[in-house]
N, C-alpha and C positions, 0 to 999 in steps of 0.2 A: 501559513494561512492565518488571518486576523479575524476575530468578531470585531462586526463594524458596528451592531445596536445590541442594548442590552437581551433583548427578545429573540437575538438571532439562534437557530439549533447550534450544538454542539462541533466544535472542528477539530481535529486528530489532536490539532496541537493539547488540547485542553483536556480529552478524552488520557492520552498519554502521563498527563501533568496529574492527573486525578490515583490514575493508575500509584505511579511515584509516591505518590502524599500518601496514598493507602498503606506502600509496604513500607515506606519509612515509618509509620506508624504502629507498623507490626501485625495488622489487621491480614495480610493475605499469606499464601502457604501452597504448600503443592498441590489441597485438596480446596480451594478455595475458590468460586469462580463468579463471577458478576451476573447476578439472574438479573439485576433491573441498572436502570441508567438514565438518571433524570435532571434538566435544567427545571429547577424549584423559580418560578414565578416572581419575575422581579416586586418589590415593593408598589402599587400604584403610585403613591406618592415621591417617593424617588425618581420613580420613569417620568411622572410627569415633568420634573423638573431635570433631568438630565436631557445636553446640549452634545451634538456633536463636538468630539474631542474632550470631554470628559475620561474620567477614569471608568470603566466596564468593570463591575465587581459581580462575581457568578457564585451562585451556591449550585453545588451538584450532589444529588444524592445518588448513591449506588446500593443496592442490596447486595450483598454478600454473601453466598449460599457453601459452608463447609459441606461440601460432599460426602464427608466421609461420615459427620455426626447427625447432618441434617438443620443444622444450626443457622439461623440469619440475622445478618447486621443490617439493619440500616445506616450504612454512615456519611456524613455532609459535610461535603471537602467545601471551602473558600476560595476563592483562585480571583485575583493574582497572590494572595496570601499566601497561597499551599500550605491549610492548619486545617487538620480535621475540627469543625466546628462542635460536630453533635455523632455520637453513635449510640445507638437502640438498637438492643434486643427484640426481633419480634418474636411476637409471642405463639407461636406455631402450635405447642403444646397444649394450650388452656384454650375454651371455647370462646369467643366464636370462633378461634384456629383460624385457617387461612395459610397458606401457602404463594412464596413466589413466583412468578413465571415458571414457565421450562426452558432447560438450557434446550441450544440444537443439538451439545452432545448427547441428551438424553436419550433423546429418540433413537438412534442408533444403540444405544445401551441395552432399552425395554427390546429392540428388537433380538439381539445377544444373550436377554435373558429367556423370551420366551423360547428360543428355540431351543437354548439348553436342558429344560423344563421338560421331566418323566415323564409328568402328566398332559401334559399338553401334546405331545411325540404320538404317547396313548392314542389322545382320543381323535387326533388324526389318523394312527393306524386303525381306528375302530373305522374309521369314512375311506379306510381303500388309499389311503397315500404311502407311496414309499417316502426313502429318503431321500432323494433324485427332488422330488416335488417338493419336499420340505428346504431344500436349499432355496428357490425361486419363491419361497413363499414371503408378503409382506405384512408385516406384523404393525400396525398401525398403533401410534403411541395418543390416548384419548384420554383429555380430562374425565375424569370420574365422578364428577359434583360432590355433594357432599348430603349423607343419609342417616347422619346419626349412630353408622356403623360401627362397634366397641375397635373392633383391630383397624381402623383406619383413620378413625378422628385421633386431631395430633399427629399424624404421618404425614411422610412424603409420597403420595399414591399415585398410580399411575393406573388406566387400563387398558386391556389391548384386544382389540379384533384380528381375524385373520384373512386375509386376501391371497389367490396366489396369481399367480402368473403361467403361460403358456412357454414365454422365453424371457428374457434378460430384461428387451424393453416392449413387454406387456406392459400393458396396463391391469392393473389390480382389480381398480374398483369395480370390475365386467364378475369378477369371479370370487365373489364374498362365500367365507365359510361361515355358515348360520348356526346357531348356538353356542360359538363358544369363546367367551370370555377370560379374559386371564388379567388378573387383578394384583400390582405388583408394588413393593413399597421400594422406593428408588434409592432409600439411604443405606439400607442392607442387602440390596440385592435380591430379595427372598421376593418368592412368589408366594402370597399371601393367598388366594383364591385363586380354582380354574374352577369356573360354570362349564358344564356339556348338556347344556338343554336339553338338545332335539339333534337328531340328523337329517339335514334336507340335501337333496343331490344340488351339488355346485351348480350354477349356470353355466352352460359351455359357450355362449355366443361371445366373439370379443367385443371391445370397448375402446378398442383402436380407433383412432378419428384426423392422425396425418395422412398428409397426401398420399405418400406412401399404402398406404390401410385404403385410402377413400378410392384412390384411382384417379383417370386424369380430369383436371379441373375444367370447368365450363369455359366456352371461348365467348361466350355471347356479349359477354357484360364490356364495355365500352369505355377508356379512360375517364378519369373526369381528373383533372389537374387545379389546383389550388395555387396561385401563385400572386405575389406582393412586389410588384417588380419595382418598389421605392421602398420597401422593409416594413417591417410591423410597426405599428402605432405605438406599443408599449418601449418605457423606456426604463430600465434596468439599471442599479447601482448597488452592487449587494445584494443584501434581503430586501433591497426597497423596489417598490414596482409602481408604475406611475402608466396608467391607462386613462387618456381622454380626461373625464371629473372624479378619476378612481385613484384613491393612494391605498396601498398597504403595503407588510411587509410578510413575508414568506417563511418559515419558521417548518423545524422537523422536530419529529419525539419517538423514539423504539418503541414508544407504547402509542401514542395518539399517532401516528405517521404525519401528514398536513396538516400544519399548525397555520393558519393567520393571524395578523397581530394590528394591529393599527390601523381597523378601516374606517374610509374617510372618503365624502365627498364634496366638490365642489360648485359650490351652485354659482360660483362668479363673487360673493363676495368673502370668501376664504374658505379653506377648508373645514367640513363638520364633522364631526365624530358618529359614527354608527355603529361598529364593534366593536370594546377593544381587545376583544380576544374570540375567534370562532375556530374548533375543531371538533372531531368526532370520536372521542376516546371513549365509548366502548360498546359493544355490541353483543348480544345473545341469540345465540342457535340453538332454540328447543326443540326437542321432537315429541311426536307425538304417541309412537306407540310404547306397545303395552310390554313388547318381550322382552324376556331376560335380556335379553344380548342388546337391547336398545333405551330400553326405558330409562334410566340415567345421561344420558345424551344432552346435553346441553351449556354448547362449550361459548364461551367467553372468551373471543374471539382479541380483543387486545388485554385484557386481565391475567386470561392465561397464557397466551401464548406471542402477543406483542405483535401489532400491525404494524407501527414503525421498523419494526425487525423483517421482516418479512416480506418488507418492499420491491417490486420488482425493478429489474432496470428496462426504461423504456426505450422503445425502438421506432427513430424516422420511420413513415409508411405504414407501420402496422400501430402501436397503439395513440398515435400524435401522425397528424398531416399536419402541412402548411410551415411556416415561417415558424420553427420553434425555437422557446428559450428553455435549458434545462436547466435545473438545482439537482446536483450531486445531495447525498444525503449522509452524515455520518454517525455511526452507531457502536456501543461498547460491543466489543464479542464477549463470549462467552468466559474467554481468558483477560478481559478489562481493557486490552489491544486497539486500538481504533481499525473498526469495518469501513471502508468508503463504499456505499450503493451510488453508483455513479448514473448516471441521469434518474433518479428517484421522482424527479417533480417535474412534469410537464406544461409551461405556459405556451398559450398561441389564442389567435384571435379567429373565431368564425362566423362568418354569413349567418344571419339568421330569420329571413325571408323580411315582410314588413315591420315595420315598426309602428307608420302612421299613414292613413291614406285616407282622400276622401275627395270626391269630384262634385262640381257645383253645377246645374245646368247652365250650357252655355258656355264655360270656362272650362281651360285648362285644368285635370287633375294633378293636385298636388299629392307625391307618394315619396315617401323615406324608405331605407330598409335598416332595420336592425343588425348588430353585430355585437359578440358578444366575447369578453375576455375568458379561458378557460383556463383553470389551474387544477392540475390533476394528479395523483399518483395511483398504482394498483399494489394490493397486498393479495399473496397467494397465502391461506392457512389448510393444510390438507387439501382436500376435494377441492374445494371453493377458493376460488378467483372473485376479489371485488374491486371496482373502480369507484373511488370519491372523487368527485368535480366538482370544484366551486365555478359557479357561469357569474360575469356579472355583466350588467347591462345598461346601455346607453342613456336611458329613461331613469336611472337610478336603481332599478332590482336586483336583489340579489338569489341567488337561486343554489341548493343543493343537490347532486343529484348522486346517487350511490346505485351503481351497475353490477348485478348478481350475475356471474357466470359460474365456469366452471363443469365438475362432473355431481351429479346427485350423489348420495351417500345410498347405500343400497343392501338391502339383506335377501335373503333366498326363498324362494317357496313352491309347492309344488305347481306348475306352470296351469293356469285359468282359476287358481284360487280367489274368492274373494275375500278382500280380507277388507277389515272399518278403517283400520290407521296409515292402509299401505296403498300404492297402485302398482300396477302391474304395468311395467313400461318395456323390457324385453321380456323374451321367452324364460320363466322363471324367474326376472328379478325384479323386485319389490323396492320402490322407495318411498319411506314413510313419510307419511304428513309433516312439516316441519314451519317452522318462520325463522326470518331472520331481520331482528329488530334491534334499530341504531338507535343510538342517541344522539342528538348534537349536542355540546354544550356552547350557549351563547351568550358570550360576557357583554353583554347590551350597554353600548353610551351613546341611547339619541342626545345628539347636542349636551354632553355630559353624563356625568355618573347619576344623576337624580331622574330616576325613573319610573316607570309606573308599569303596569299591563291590565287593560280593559278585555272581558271575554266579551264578543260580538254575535250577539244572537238576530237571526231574522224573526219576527212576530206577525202569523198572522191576527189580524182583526175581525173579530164576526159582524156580519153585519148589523148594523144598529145606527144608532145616534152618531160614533164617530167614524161611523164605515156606512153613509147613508147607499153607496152602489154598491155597496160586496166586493168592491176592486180594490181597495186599500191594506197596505203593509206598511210595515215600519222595523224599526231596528232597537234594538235593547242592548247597551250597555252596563256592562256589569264589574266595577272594580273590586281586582283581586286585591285583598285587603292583610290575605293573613299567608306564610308559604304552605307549598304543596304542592296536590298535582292535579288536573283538568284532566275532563277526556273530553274528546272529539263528538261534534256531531252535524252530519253533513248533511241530515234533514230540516237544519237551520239556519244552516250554511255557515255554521259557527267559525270566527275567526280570532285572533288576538291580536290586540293594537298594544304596541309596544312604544310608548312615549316620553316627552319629557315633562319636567314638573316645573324647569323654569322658561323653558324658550317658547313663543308662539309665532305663527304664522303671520299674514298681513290680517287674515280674516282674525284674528283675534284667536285660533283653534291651539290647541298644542301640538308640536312638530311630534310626528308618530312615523312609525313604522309598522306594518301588519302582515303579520306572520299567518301565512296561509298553509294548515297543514291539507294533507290526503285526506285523512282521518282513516285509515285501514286498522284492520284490527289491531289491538295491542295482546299483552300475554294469556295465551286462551288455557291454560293447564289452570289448575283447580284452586281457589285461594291461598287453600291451606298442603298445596304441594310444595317440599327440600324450591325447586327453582324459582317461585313465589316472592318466597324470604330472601332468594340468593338474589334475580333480578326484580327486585321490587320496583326498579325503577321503568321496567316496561309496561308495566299495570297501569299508566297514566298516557296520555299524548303529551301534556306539559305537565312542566312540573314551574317553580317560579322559587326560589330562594333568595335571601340576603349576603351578596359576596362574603366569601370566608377562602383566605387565602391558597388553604392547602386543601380544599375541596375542587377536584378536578375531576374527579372519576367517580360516574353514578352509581355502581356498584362498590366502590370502596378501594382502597388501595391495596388491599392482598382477598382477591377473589376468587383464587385458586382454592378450592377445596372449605374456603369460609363458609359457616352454616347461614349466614343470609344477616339480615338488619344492619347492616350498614349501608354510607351513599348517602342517597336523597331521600329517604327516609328520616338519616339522622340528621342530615343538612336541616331540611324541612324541622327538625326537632326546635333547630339551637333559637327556631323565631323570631332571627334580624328580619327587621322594618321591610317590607316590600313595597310601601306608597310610598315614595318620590324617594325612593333609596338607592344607594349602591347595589345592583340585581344582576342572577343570572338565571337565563330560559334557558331551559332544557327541554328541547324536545323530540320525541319517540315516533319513530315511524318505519317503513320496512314493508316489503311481500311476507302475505302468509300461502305457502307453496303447498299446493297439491299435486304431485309429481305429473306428467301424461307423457306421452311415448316420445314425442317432438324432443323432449328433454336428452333425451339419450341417443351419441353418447357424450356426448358436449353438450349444455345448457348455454341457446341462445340469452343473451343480457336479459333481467329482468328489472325493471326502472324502478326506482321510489324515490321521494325527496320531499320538498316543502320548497315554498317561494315565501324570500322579505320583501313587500314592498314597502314604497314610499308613499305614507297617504297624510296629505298637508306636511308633511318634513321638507317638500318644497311651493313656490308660491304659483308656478304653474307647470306646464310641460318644459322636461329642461333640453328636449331634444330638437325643439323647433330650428335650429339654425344647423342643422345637418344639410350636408350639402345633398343637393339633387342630382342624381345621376345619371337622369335622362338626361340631361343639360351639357355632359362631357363625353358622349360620344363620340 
C-alpha cells in the first residue's frame, strides 16, 4: 500500500517502517508501548508546490510511554529517510503535567487491579456482594481530570467506577455501584485512593436493549430501497474525491478520526479554495454533578482517549445505505504494529428533498431537488457512541453534523428522589446533567490563505429619523481584528463571514463564506472550576487564531491530567495577524443534556452542528442547470 498525497493518513507500510526506525534507534523495550501516533502537517508551502509524482516525505511523531517508569518520548521519525529527526522528553513530572493517552491495554489492567484491591472487596462486601458477583462486575477505567491533588499531580492516574452485571453479557451501565471510587496510579500499580461515600441499593432493572431483551420487532414499517442503477456521481482516486463542483481529499488521525484536506469548489472557471484543512479533534464531556463518585467527570474524549482509535467498522444497511464508497482506516496499536479499522469512513450520496422551487402564475413550475455528498465515521468512547458527517451540498454549503448516541452514564439513588444535578430516567437510576461540546478546527482558504472574519450582528432601529415607520433593520459588521474567542448570540442572529482580503465578486463584495453556528450553550461549570482551565477552549462559540503549524488540538497536545492553559488560549497568546492573514476558526458547539426517561436504555441520536455557506464566494446560484426530474419520467 502506497501514499498517493502528502495529506494522505497513515498506511501499515509506514506505521511498520516507524516502528523499525524506533527500535533501531534504541527508543523501544518490553515495557515500551506507543500511547500516540501522528502524521505532523505537511509544510503549506511545500504542499503547495508539490506535483503528482514528486517525492512524499512524512514526519511522524509517536509518543512513547515506558510502562514500567512512567516516562514519555515524543519522538519524529522522517520517512522515506527512516532517521529519528527530534526526540523529547515530556515533561509529565513538572506543572502544568499532562499525560498521554490511554493505552487499550490499560483498561483491562485498572480492571485486574481493582478487583485485587482489599479495599475495595471490602466495601463491596459492606453492600451484600459475594465473590460470585464480584467476578461479573465491571470496573470502568475514567480519566480523572486534574485537581491539584499532592499524590496525583505528576502521576499516571487513572479512576474507576463500579458496575455489575446480572450475567456475562449484561449490560453494566443498568446496575452502577454509587459511592465508590477507586483512584489508581497506572505506573506502579498501587491503588492510591478508594472513596466509599454512601451506600445506595443497586438498581435492578436491566439495560438490555437487543432484540433478543426487546422482543419481536414491529412488522408495520414498509421497505424503502435506495438505489443508483448508473452508480454514484462521486468519483474516487485514492484520498481524492471529486463530487459534482466538489474536490477534497479524505484523510484519518487516531486522535482527530476524519480528517479533510483540500476542499475546493468549482464554479466553472477553475477550482477555488475553501478549506485547506477541516477536522474535529477534540471534545469535552463535563458533568454536572456535585458527588463524590461524579464531580471530577469530565473526560476528553480524543485528548484522552483517541477518536481516531476507537473508530468503528461500518456496516451496509445499518450505519450507511445506498451506493457506498469505504476508506479503511489505519492506526498504531498499542505495541507500534499497524491496526487496519477496515471500512472506518463512509461516503455515499443522498436525496435531500428541494433545493429550489418556485411557480409563476400561469406557467409551468420550475422545482430542483437537492442532494447531498456524505462522508462519515462513528467513534464508540465508553457509554457513548458519536457520528461526525461532513454533508456537502449542491448549492456550495458545507454542513457538519455530530450524532450523540449511545447509553447515559448513570449513578444510583433511592427511587422518586429529587435531586438538582440528576434525573430520574429508571426505577432508581439517576443520570446527571452533562454536555457534550466539540470543537471543529477550520483551516480557512477562501480563494487563498489571506483572510479575514467579520461578526454579523442584526440591529434593530428605533423609531426616528432613520426608521421614520418603525419597520426598519439593518446589519452590523464587525471586524475581528485581534485573536480569541466570540460567543454566540441568536437574539441577533449573530453570524461570522469568513472572507478573502484579495478576491472579489462581480459586484465588487469580497468572496466570503458564513459560518452559521446553533449558538447552544458553551461551558456552563463555574469560571474558576480544574475544567475551566482544562477546556478553555469551550467557553467561547469561536475562537479565530493566526495559523501556527503544530497547533491542532484546542486543549493542547497532552490533555490527559494537564492542569488547564494551554490550546487556544495560548494560540490566541502568540497574536499572529488575523486581518487578511493566514487564519484558523475554531468553533464550539454540542447538546447540553438533561437526561429524561426516552433516553434509557439506548439514547435516540441527538443532532448538533453548524453550516458554511457561500455568501458572494459565488456570482449567483450555481445550481441552476440541475437537471429537471419531472421531465425524465
Amino acid at each position: 500500500m502506497t501514499v498517493g498525497h502528502p495529506t494522505d493518513g497513515l498506511v501499515p507500510e509506514e506505521i511498520t517502517a516507524v516502528r523499525a526506525v524506533l527500535d533501531r534507534a534504541g527508543l523501544l523495550g518490553p515495557t515500551v508501548r506507543f500511547a500516540q501516533q501522528l502524521l505532523l502537517e505537511p509544510d503549506k508551502a511545500a504542499l503547495a508546490g508539490w506535483r503528482p509524482g514528486d517525492p512524499i516525505e512524512r514526519r511522524i511523531s509517536s509518543v512513547l510511554l515506558d510502562t514500567a517508569t512512567g516516562r514519555s518520548v515524543d519522538a519524529v521519525v522522517a520517512l522515506p529517510a527512516g532517521t529519528v529527526e527530534s526526540r523529547t522528553e515530556m515533561p509529565t513530572g513538572t506543572a502544568p503535567y499532562g499525560q498521554p493517552p490511554y493505552l487499550f491495554e490499560e483498561y483491562e489492567r485498572v480492571e485486574a487491579i481493582v478487583k485485587a484491591d482489599p479495599q475495595w472487596r471490602d466495601a463491596m462486601a459492606r453492600r451484600g456482594f459475594a465473590d460470585d458477583v464480584l467476578d461479573l462486575a465491571f470496573c470502568a477505567p475514567l480519566a480523572p481530570g486534574h485537581f491539584g491533588r499532592e499524590d496525583e499531580s505528576g502521576r499516571r492516574c487513572i479512576r474507576s467506577l463500579t458496575f455489575l452485571r446480572d450475567h456475562p453479557e449484561d449490560s453494566p451501565w443498568a446496575h452502577p455501584v454509587e459511592g465508590l471510587v477507586v483512584t489508581i496510579d497506572l505506573t506502579s500499580g498501587e491503588v492510591l485512593r478508594v472513596v466509599d461515600e454512601r451506600i445506595v441499593d443497586v438498581p435492578a432493572e436491566g439495560g438490555n436493549y437487543d432484540a433478543a431483551s426487546v422482543g419481536p420487532a414491529r412488522t408495520t414499517l414498509k421497505p424503502i430501497e435506495i438505489t443508483q442503477p448508473e452508480g454514484p456521481s462521486f468519483i474516487v482516486n485514492g484520498s481524492e474525491v471529486r463530487w459534482e463542483n466538489w474536490s477534497l481529499r479524505v484523510g484519518f488521525s487516531m486522535r482527530e478520526g476524519l480528517v479533510l484536506n483540500g476542499i475546493g469548489f468549482d464554479d466553472g472557471t477553475g477550482t477555488r479554495s475553501v478549506l485547506h484543512r477541516a477536522s474535529v479533534p477534540e471534545m469535552v464531556v463535563p458533568y454536572g454533578d456535585t458527588t463524590e463518585t461524579r464531580y471530577w467527570i469530565s473526560y476528553f474524549d480524543a485528548g484522552e482517549y483517541h477518536l481516531g482509535k476507537n473508530a468503528n467498522s461500518l456496516a451496509l444497511g445499518c450505519d450507511c445505505v445506498g451506493l457506498i464508497h469505504y476508506f479503511d482506516a489505519h492506526v498504531a496499536g498499542d505495541d507500534g504494529l499497524p491496526v487496519t479499522i477496515e471500512q472506518a469512513v463512509c461516503m455515499h450520496e443522498e436525496d435531500y428533498g428541494i433545493l429550489w422551487k418556485h411557480t409563476e402564475p400561469g406557467r409551468r413550475s420550475e422545482s430542483r431537488r437537492s442532494r447531498r455528498l456524505v462522508i462519515s465515521y462513528f467513534a464508540t468512547i465508553g457509554n457513548y457512541d458519536y457520528g461526525f458527517f461532513w454533508y456537502f451540498y449542491l448549492d456550495g454549503t458545507i454542513q457538519f453534523e455530530a450524532k450523540a448516541t449511545g447509553i447515559v452514564f448513570c449513578g444510583a439513588e433511592e427511587p422518586g428522589t429529587e435531586h438538582p444535578h440528576s434525573a430520574e430516567i429508571a426505577p432508581g437510576l439517576f443520570a446527571p446533567v452533562h454536555q457534550h461540546l466539540f470543537c471543529a478546527r477550520l483551516d480557512v482558504a477562501i480563494d487563498g490563505d489571506a483572510n479575514y472574519v467579520d461578526e454579523i450582528d442584526l440591529v434593530r432601529i428605533p423609531t426616528g429619523p432613520e426608521n421614520p415607520h418603525g419597520n426598519a433593520f439593518t446589519y452590523r459588521a464587525t471586524r475581528i481584528t485581534e485573536p480569541g474567542g466570540r460567543s454566540a448570540d441568536n437574539l441577533v442572529g449573530r453570524t461570522w463571514h469568513i472572507g478573502s482580503a484579495e478576491r472579489t465578486n462581480r459586484l465588487g463584495k469580497a468572496t466570503e463564506y458564513q459560518l452559521i453556528p446553533q449558538g447552544t450553550p458553551t461551558l456552563l461549570a463555574a469560571d474558576d472550576a480544574p475544567v475551566a482551565a482544562r477546556a478553555a477552549f469551550a467557553t467561547r462559540h469561536l475562537w479565530v487564531t493566526g495559523y501556527g503549524p503544530d497547533e491542532t488540538f484546542p486543549a493542547g497536545i497532552a490533555v490527559n491530567q494537564h492542569a488547564g492553559g494551554a490550546g487556544l488560549p495560548a494560540f490566541a497568546a502568540e497574536d499572529r495577524p488575523v486581518d487578511g492573514a493566514d487564519i484558523v476558526v475554531w468553533h464550539v458547539f454540542g447538546p447540553t443534556h438533561v437526561p429524561r426517561p426516552e433516553d434509557w436504555p439506548i439514547m435516540p441520536v441527538d443532532y448538533s452542528g453548524f453550516l458554511l455557506k457561500p455568501y458572494g464566494f459565488l456570482d449567483r446560484n450555481p445550481a441552476l442547470d440541475l437537471p429537471d426530474g419531472t421531465r425524465h419520467r
